[in-house]
VMD Tcl script that draws the C-alpha trace (Angstrom):
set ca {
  {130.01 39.42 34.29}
  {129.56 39.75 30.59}
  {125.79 40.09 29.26}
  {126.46 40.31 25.80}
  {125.56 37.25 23.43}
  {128.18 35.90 21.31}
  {126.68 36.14 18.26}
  {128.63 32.58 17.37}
  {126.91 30.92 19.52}
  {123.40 31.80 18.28}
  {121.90 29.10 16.22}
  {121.52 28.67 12.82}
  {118.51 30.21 11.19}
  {116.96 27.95 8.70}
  {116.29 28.35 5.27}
  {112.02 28.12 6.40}
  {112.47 30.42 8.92}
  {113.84 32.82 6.43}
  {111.42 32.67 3.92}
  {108.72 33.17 6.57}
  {111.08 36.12 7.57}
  {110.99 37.75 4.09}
  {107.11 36.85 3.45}
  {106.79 38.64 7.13}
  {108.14 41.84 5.93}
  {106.46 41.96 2.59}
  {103.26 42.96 4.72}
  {102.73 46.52 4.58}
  {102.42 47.93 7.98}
  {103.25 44.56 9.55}
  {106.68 43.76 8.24}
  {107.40 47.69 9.05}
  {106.86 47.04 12.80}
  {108.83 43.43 12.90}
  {111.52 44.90 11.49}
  {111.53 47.34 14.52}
  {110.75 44.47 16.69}
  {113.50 41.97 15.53}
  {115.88 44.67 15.08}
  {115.90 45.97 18.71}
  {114.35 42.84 20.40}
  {116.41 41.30 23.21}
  {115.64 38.19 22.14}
  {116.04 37.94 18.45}
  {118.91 36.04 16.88}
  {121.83 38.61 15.79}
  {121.60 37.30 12.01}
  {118.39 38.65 11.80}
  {118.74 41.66 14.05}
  {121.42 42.70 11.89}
  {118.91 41.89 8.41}
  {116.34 44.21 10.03}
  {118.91 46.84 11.10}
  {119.98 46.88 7.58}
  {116.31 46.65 5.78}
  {115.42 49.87 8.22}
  {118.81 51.35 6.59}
  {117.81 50.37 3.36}
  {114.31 51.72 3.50}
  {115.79 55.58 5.04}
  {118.08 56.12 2.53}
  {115.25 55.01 -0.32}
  {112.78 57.05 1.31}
  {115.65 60.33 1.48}
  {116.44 59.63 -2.45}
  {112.85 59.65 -2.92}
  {112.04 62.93 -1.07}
  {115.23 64.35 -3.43}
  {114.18 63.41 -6.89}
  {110.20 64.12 -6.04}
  {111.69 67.92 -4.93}
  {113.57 68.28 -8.16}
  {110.39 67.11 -10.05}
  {108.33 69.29 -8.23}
  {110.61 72.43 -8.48}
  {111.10 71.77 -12.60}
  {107.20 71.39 -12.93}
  {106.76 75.11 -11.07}
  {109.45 76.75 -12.50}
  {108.05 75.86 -16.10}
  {104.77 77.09 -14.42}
  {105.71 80.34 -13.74}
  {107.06 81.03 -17.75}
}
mol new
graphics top color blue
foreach p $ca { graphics top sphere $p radius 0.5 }
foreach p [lrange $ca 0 end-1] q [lrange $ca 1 end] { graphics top cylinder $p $q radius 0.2 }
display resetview
């Protein structure tokens, strides 16, 4: 017996629904857990599983590119400390 949803069969999400979606994840801490929630919910249609998936992506390798330019930053401003 195959479990898996066909992710042809799911329906159409709306143009509304994905506005809403988008205005959802522009809360701070909110939007942060929905994406978690629609990304690894059972029940959530695959489009936007997949959309979360990739906004979680997204926001990892921002946060990692971040952390890299803030250490170079940091390590210029207390090397020219130490002259």
């Amino acid at each position: 017996m195959n479990t898996q949803r066909n992710p042809f069969d799911s329906p159409i999400i709306s143009l509304g629904e994905w506005v809403l979606t988008l205005f959802i994840t522009a809360i701070p801490i909110v939007g942060f857990v929905m994406l978690f929630v629609w990304g690894f919910g059972t029940e959530t249609n695959p489009t936007k599983a997949n959309f979360a998936k990739a906004v979680l992506i997204m926001m990892v390798i921002g946060v990692f590119i971040w952390i890299v330019i803030f250490g170079a930053i940091f390590t210029a401003v207390i090397s020219e400390m130490e002259m």
